[in-house]
PyMOL Python script that loads the backbone (N, CA, C, O; Angstrom):
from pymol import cmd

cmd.read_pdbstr("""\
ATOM      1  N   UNK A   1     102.367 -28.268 -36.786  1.00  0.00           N
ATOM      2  CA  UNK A   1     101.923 -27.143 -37.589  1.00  0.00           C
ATOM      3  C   UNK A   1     103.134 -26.516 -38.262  1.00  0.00           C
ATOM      4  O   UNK A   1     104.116 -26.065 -37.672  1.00  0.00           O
ATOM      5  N   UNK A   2     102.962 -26.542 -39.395  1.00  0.00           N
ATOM      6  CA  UNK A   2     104.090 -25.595 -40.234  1.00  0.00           C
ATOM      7  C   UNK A   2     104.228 -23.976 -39.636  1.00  0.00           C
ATOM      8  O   UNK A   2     103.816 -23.656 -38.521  1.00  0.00           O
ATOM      9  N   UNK A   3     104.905 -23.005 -40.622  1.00  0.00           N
ATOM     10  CA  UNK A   3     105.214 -21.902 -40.719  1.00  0.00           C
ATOM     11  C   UNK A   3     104.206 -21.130 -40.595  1.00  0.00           C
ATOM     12  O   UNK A   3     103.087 -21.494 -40.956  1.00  0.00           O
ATOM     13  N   UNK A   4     104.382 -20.241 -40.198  1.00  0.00           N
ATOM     14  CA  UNK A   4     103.393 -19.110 -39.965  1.00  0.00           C
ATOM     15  C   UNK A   4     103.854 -17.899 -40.500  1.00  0.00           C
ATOM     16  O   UNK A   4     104.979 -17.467 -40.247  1.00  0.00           O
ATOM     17  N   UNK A   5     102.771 -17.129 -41.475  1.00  0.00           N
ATOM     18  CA  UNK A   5     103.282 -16.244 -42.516  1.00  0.00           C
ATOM     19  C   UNK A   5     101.903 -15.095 -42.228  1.00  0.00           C
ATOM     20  O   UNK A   5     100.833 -15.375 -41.687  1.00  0.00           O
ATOM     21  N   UNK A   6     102.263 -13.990 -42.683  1.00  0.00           N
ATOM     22  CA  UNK A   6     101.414 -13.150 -42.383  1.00  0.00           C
ATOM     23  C   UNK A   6     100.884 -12.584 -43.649  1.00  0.00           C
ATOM     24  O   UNK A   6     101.719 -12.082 -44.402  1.00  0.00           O
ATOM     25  N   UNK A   7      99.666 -12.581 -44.004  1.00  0.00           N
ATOM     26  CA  UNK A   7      99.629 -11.596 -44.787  1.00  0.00           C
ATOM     27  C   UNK A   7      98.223 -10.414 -44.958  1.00  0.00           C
ATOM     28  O   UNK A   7      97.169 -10.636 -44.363  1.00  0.00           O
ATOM     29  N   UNK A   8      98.430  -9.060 -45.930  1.00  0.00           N
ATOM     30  CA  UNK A   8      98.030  -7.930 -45.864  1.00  0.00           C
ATOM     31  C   UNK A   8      96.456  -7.657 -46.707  1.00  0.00           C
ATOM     32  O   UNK A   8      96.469  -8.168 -47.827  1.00  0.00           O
ATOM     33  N   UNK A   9      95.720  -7.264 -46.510  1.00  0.00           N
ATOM     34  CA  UNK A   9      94.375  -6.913 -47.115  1.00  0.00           C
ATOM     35  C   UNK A   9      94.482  -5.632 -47.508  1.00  0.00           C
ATOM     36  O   UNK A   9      94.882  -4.715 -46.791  1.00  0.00           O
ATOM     37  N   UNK A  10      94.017  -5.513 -49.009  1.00  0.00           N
ATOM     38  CA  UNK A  10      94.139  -3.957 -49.436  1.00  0.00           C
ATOM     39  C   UNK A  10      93.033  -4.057 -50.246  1.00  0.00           C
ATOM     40  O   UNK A  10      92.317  -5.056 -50.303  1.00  0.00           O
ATOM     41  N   UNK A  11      92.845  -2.822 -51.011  1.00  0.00           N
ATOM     42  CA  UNK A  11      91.402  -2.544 -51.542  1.00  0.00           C
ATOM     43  C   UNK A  11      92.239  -2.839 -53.268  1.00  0.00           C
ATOM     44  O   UNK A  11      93.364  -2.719 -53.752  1.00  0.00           O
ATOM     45  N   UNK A  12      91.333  -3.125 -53.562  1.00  0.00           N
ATOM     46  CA  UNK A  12      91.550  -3.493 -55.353  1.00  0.00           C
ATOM     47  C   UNK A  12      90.321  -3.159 -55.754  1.00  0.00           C
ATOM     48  O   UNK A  12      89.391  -3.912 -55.467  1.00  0.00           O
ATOM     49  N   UNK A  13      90.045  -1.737 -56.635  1.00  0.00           N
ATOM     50  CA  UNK A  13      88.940  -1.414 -57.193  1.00  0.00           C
ATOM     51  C   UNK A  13      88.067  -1.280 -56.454  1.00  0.00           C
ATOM     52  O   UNK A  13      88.237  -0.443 -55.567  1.00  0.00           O
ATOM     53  N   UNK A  14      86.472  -2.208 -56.503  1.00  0.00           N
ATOM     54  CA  UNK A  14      85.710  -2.203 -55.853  1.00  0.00           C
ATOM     55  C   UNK A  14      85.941  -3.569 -54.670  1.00  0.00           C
ATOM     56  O   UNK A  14      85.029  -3.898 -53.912  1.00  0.00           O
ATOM     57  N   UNK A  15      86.960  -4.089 -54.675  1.00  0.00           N
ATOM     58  CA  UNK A  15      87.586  -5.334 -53.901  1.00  0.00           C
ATOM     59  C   UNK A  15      87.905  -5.150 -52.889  1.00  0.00           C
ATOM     60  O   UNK A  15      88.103  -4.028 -52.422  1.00  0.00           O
ATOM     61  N   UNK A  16      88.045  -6.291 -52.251  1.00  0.00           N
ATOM     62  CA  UNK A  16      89.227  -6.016 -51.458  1.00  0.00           C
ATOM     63  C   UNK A  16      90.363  -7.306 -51.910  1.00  0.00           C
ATOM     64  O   UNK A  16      89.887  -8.328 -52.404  1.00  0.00           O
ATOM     65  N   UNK A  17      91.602  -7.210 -51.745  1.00  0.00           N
ATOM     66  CA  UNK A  17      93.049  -8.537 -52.256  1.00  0.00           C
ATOM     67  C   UNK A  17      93.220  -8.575 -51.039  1.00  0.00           C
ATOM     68  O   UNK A  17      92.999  -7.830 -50.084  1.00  0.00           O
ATOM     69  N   UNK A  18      93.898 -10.125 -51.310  1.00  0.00           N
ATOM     70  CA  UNK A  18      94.949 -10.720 -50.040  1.00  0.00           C
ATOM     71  C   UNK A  18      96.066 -10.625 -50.575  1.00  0.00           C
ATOM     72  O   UNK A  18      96.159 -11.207 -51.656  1.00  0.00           O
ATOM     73  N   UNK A  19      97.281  -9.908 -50.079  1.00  0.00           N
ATOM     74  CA  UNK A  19      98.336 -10.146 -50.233  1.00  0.00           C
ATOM     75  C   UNK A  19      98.804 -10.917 -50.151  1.00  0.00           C
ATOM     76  O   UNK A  19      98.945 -10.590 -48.973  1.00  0.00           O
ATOM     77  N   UNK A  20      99.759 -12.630 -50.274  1.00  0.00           N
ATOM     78  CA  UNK A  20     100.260 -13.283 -49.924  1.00  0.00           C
ATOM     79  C   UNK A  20     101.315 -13.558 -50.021  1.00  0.00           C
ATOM     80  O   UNK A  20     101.561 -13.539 -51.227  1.00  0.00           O
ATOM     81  N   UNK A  21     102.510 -13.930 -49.263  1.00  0.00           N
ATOM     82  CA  UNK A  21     104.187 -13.959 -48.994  1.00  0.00           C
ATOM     83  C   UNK A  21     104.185 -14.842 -50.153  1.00  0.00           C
ATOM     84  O   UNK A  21     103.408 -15.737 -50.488  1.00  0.00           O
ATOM     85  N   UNK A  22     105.347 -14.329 -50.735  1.00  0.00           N
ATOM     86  CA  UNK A  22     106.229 -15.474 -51.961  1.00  0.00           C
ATOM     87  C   UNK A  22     106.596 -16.560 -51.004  1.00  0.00           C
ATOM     88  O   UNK A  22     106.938 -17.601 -51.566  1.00  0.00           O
ATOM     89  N   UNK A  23     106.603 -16.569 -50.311  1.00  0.00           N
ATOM     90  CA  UNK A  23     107.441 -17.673 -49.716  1.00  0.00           C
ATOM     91  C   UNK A  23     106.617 -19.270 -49.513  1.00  0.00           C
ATOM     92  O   UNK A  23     107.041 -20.325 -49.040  1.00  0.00           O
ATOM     93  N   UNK A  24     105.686 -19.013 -49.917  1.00  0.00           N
ATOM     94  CA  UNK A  24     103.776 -19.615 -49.752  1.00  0.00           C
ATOM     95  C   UNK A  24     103.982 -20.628 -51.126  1.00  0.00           C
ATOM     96  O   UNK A  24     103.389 -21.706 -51.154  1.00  0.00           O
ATOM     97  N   UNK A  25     104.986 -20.142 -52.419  1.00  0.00           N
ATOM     98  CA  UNK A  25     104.642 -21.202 -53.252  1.00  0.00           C
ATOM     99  C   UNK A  25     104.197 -20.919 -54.108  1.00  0.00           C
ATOM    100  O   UNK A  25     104.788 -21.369 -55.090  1.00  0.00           O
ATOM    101  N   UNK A  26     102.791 -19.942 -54.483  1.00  0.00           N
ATOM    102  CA  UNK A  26     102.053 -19.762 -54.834  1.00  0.00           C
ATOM    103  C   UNK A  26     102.695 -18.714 -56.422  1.00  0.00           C
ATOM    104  O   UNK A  26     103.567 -17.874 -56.202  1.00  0.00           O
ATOM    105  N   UNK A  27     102.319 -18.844 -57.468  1.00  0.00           N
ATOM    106  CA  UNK A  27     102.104 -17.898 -58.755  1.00  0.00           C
ATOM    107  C   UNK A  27     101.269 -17.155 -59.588  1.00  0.00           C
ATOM    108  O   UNK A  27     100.139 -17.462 -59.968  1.00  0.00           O
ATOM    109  N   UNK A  28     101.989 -16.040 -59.871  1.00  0.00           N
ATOM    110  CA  UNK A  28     100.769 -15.085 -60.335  1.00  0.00           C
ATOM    111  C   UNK A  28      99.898 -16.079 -61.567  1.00  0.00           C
ATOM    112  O   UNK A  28     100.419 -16.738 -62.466  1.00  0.00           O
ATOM    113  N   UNK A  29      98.014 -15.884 -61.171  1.00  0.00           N
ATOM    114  CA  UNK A  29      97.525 -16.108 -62.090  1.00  0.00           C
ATOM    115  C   UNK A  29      97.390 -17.693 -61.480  1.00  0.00           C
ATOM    116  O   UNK A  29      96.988 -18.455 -62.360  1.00  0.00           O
ATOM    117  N   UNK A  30      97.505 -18.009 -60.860  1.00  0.00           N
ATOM    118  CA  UNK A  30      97.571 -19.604 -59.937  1.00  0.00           C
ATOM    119  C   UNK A  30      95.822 -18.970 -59.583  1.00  0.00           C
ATOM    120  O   UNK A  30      95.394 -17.819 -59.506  1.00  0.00           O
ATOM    121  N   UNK A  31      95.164 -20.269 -59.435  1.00  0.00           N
ATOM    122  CA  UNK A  31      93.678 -19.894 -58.496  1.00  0.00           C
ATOM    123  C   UNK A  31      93.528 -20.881 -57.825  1.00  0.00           C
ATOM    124  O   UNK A  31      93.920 -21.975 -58.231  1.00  0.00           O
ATOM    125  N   UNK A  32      93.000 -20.743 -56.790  1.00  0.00           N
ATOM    126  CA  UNK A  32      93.144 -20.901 -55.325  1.00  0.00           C
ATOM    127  C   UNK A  32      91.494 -21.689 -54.660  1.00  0.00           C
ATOM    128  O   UNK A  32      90.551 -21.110 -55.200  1.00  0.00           O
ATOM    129  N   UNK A  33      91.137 -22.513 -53.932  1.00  0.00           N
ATOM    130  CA  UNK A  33      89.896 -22.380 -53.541  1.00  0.00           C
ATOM    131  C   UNK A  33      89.845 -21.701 -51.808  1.00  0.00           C
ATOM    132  O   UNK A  33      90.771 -21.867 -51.014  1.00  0.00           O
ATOM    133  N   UNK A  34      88.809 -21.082 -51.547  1.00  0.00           N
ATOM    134  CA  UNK A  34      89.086 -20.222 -50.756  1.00  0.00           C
ATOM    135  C   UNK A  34      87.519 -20.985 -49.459  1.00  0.00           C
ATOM    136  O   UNK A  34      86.359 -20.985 -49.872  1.00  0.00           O
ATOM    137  N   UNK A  35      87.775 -21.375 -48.420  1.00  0.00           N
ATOM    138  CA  UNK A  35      86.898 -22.116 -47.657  1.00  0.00           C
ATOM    139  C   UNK A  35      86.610 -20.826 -46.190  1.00  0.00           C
ATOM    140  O   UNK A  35      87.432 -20.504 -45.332  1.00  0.00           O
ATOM    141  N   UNK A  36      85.585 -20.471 -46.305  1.00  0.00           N
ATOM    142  CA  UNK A  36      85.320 -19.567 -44.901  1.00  0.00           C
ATOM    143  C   UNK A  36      84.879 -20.698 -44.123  1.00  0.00           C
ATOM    144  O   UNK A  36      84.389 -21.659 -44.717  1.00  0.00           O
ATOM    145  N   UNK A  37      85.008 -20.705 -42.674  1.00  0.00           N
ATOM    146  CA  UNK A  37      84.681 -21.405 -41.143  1.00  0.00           C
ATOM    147  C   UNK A  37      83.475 -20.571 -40.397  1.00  0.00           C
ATOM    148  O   UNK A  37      83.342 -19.347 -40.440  1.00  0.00           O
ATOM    149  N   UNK A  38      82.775 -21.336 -39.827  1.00  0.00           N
ATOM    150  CA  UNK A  38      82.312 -20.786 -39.215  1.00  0.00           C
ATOM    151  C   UNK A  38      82.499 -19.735 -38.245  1.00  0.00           C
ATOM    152  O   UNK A  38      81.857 -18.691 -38.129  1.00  0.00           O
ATOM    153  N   UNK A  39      83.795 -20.305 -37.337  1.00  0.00           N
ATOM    154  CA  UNK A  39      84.687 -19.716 -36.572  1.00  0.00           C
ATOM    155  C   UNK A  39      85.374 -18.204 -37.282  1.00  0.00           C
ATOM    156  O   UNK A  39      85.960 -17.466 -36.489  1.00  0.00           O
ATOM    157  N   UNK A  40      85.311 -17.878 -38.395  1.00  0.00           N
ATOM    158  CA  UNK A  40      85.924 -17.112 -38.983  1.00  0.00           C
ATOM    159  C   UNK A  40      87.041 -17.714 -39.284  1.00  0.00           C
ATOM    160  O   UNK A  40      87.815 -16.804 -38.985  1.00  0.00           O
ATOM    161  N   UNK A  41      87.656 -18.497 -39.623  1.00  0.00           N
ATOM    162  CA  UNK A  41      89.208 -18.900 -40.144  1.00  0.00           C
ATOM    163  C   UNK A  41      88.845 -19.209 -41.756  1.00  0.00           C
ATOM    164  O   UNK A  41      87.735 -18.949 -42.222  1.00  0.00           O
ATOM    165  N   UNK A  42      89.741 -19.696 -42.402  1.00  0.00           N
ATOM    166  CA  UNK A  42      89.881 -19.899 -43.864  1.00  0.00           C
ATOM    167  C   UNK A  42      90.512 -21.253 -44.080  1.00  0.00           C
ATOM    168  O   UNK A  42      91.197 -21.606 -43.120  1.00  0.00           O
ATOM    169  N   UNK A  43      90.484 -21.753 -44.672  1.00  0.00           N
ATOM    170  CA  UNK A  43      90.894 -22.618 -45.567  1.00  0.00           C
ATOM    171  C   UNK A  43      91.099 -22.370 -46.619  1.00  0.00           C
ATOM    172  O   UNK A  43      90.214 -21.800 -47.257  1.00  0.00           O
ATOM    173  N   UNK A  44      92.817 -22.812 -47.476  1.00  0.00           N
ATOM    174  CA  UNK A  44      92.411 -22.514 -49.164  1.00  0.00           C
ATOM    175  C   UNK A  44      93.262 -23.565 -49.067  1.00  0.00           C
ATOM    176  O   UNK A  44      93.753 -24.156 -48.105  1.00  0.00           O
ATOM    177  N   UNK A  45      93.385 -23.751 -50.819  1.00  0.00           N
ATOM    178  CA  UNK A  45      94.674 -24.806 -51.953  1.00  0.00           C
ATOM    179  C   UNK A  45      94.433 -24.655 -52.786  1.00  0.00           C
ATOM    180  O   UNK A  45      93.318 -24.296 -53.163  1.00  0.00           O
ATOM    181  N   UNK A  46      95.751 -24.948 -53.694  1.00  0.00           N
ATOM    182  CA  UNK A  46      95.805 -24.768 -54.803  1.00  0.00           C
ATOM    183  C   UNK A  46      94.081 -25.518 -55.859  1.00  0.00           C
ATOM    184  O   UNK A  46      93.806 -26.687 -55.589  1.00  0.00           O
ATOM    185  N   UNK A  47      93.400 -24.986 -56.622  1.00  0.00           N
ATOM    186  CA  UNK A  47      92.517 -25.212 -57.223  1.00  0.00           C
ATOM    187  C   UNK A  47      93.049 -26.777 -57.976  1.00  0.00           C
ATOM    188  O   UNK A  47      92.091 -27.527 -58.162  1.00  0.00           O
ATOM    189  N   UNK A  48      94.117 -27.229 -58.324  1.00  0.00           N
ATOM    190  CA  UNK A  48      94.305 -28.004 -59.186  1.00  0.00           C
ATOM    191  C   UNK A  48      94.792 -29.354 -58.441  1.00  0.00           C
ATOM    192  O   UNK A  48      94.924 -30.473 -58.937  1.00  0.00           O
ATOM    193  N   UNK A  49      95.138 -28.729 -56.449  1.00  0.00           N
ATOM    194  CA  UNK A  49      94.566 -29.960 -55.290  1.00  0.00           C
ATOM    195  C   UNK A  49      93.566 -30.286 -55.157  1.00  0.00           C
ATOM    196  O   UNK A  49      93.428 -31.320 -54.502  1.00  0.00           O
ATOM    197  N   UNK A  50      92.556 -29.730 -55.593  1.00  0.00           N
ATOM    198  CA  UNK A  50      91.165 -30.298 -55.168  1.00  0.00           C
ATOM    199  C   UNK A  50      90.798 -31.163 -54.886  1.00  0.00           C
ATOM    200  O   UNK A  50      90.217 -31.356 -53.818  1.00  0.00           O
ATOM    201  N   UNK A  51      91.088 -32.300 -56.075  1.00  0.00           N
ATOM    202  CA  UNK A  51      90.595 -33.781 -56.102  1.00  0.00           C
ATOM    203  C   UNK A  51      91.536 -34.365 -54.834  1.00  0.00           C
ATOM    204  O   UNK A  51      91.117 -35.093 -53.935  1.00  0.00           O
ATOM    205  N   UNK A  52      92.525 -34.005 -54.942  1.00  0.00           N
ATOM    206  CA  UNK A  52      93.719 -34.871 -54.101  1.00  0.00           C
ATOM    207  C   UNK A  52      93.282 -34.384 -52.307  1.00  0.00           C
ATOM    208  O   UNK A  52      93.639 -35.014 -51.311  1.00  0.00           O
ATOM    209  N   UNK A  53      92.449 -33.133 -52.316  1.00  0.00           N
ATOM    210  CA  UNK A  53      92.028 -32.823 -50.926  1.00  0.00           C
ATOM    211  C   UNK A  53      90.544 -33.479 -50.554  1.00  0.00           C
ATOM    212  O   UNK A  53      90.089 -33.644 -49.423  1.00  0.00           O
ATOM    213  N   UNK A  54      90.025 -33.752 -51.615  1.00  0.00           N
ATOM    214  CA  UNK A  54      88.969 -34.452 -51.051  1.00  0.00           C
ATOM    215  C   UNK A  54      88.935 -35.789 -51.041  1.00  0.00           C
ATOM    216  O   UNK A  54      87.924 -36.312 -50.574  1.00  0.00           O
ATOM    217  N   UNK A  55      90.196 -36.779 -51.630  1.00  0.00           N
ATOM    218  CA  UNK A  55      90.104 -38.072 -51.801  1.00  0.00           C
ATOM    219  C   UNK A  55      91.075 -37.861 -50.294  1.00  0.00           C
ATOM    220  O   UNK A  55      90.455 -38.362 -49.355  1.00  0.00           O
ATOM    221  N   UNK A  56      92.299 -37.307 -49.891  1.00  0.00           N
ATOM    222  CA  UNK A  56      92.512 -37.111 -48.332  1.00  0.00           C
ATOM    223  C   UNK A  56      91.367 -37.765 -47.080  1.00  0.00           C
ATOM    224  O   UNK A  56      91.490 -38.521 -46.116  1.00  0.00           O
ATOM    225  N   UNK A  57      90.577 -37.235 -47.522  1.00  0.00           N
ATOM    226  CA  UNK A  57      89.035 -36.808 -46.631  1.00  0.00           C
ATOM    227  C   UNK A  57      88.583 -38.735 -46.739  1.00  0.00           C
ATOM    228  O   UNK A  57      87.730 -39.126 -45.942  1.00  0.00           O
ATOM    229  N   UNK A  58      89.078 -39.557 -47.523  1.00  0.00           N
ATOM    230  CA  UNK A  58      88.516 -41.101 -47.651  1.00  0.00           C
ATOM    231  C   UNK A  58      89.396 -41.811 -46.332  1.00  0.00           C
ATOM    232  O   UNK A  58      90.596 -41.915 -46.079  1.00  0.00           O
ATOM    233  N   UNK A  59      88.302 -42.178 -45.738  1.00  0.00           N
ATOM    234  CA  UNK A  59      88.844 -43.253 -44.508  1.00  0.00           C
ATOM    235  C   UNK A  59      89.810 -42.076 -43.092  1.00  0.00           C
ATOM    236  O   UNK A  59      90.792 -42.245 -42.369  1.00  0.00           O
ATOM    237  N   UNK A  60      88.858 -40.995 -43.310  1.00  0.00           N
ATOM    238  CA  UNK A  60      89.328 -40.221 -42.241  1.00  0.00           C
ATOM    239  C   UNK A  60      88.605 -40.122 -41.293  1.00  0.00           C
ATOM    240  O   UNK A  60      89.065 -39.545 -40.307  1.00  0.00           O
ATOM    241  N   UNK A  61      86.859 -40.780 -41.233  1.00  0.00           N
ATOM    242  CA  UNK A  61      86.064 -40.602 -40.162  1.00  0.00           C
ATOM    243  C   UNK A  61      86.441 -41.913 -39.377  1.00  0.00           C
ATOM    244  O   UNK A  61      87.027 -42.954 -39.676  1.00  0.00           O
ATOM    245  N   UNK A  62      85.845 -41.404 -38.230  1.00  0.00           N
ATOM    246  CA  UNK A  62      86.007 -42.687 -37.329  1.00  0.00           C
ATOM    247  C   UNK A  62      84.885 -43.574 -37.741  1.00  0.00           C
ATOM    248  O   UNK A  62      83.808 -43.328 -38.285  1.00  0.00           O
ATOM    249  N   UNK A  63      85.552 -44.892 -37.246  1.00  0.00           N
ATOM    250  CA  UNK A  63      84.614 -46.206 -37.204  1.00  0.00           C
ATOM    251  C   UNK A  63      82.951 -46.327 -37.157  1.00  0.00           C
ATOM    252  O   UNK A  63      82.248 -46.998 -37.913  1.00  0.00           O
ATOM    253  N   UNK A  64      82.545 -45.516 -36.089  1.00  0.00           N
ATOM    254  CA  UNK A  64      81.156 -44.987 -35.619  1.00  0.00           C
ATOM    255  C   UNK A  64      80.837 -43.717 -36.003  1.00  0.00           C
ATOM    256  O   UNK A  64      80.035 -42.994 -35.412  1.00  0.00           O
ATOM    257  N   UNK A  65      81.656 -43.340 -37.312  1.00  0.00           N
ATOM    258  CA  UNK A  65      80.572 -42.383 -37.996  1.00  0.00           C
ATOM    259  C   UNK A  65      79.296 -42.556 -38.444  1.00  0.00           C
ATOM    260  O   UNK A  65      78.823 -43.511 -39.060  1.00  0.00           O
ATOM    261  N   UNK A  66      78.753 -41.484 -38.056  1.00  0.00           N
ATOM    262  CA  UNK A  66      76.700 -41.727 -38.017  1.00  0.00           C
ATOM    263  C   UNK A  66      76.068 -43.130 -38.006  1.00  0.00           C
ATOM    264  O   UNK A  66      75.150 -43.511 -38.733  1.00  0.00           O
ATOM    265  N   UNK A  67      76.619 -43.731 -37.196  1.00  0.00           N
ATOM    266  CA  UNK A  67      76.047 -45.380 -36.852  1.00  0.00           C
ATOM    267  C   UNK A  67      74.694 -44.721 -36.393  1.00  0.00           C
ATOM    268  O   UNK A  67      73.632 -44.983 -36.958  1.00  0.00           O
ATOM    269  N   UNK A  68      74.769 -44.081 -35.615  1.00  0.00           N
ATOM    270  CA  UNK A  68      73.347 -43.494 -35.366  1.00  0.00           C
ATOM    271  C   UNK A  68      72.322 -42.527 -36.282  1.00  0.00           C
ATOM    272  O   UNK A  68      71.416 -41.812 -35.852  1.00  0.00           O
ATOM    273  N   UNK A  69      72.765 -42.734 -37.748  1.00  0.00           N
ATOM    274  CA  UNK A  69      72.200 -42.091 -38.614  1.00  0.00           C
ATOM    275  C   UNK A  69      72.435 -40.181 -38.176  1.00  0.00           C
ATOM    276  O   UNK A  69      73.003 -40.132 -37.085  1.00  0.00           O
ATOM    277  N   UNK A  70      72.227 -39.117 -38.585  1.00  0.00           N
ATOM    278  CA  UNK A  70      72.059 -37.732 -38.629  1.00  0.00           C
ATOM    279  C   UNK A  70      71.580 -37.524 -37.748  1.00  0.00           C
ATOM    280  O   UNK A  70      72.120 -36.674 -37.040  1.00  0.00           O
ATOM    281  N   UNK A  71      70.226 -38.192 -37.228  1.00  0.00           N
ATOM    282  CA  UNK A  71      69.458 -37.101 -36.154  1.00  0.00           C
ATOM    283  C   UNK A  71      69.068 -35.932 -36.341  1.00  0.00           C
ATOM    284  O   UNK A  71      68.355 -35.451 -35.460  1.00  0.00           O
ATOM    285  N   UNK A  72      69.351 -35.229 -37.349  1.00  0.00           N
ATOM    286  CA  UNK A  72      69.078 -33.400 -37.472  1.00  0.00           C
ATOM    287  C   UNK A  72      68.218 -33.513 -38.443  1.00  0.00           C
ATOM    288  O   UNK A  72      67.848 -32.351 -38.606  1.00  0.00           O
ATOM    289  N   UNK A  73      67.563 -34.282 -39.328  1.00  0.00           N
ATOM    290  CA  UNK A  73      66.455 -34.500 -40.046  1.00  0.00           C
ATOM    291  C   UNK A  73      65.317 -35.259 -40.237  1.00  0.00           C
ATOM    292  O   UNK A  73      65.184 -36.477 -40.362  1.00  0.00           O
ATOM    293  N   UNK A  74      64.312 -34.122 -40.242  1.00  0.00           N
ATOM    294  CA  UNK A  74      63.308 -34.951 -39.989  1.00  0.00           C
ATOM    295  C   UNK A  74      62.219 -34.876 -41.439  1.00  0.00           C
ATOM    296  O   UNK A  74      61.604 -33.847 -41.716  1.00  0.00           O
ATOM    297  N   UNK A  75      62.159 -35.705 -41.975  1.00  0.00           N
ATOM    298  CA  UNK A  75      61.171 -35.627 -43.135  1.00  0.00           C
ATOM    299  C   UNK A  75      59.890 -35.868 -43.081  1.00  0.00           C
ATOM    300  O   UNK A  75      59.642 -36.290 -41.952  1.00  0.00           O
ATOM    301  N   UNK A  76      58.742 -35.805 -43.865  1.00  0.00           N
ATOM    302  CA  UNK A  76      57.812 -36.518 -44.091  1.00  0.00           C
ATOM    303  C   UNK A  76      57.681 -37.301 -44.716  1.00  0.00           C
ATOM    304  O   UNK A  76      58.529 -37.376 -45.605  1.00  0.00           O
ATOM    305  N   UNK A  77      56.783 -38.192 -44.706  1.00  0.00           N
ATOM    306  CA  UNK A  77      56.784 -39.314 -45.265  1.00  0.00           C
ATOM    307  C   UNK A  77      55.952 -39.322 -47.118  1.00  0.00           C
ATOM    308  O   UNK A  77      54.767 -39.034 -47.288  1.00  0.00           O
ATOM    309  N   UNK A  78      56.791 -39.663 -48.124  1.00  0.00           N
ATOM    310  CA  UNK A  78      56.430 -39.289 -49.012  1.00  0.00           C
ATOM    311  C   UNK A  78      55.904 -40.222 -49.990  1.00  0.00           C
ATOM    312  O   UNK A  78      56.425 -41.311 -50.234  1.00  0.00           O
ATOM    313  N   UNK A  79      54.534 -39.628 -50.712  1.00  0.00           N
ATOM    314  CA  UNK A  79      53.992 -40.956 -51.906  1.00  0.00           C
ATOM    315  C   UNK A  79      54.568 -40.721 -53.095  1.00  0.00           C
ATOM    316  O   UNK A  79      54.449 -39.764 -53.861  1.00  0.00           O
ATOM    317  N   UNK A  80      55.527 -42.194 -53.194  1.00  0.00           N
ATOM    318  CA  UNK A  80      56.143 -42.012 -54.182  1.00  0.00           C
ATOM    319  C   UNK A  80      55.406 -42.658 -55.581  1.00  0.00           C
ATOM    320  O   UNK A  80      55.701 -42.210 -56.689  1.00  0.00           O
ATOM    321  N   UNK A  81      54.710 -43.431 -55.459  1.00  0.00           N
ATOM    322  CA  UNK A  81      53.449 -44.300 -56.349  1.00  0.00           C
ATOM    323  C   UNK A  81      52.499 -43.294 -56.977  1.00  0.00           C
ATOM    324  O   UNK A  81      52.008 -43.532 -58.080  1.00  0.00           O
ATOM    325  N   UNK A  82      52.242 -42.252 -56.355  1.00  0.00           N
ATOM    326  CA  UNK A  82      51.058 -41.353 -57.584  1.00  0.00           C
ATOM    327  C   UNK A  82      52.151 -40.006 -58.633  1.00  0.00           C
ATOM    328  O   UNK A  82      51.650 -38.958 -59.040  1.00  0.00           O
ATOM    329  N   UNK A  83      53.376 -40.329 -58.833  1.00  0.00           N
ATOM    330  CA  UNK A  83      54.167 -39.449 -59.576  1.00  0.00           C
ATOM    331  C   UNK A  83      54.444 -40.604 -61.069  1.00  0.00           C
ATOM    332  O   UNK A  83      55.401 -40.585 -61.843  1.00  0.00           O
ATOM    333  N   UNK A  84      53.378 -41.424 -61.079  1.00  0.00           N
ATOM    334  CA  UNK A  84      53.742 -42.084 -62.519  1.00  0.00           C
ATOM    335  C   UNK A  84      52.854 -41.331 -63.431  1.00  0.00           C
ATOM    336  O   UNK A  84      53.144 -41.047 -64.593  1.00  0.00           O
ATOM    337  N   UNK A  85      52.211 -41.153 -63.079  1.00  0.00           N
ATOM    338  CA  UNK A  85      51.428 -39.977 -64.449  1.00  0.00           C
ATOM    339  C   UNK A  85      52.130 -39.133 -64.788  1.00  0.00           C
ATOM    340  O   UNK A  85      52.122 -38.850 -65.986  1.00  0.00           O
ATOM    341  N   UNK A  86      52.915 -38.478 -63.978  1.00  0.00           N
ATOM    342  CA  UNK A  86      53.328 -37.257 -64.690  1.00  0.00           C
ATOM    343  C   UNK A  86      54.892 -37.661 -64.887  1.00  0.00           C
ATOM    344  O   UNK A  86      55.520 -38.496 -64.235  1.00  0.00           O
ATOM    345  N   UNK A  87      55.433 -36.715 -66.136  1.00  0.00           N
ATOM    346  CA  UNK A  87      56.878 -37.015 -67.040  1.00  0.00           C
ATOM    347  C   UNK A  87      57.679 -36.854 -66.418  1.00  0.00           C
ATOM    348  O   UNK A  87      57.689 -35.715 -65.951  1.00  0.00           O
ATOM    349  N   UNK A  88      58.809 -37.744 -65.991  1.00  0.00           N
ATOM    350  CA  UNK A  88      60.362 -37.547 -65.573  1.00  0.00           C
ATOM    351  C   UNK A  88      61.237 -35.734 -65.788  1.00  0.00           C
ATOM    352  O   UNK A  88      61.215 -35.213 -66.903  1.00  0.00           O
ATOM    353  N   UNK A  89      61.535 -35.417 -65.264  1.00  0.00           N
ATOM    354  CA  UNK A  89      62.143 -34.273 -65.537  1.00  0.00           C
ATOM    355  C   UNK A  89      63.345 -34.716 -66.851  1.00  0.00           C
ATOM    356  O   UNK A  89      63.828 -35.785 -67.226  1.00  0.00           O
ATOM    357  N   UNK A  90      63.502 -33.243 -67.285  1.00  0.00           N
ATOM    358  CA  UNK A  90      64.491 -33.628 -68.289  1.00  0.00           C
ATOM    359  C   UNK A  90      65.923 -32.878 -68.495  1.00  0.00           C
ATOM    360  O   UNK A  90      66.703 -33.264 -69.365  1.00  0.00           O
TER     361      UNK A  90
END
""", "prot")
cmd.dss("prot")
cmd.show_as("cartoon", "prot")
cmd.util.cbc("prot")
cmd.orient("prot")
């Protein structure tokens, strides 16, 4: 784990700001993506990492990811044969 930096919450208008240490990298007018946790923690990066944080994310699950399919959904079973009458969305 890197450095550990602290920073301050203040009110801006009807806001509230994060203060953040220069020391972080970061420039005025830079935008940021900002990830809440369930846990309450955060996640951010630079907005213009994006792509480069989610191509990261390729070949990071294990081997036996969802071999067992989801489990947490359950659908019904749907007729897809009587939606030819009516028009494709557009």
């Amino acid at each position: 784990m890197g450095e550990e930096y602290k920073a301050k919450i203040f009110k801006s208008g009807n806001s509230v700001a994060l203060r953040l240490p220069k020391a972080l990298g970061l420039s005025e007018g830079e935008e940021v993506v900002l990830v809440p946790h369930a846990d309450g923690s955060f996640s951010f990066w630079k907005e213009e990492d994006t792509r480069g944080m989610f191509m990261s994310l390729y070949g990071s699950m294990s081997h036996g990811f969802m071999q067992d399919g989801r489990g947490d959904i359950d659908q019904d079973e749907r007729d897809w044969g009587s939606a030819g009458d009516r028009p494709a969305a557009a």
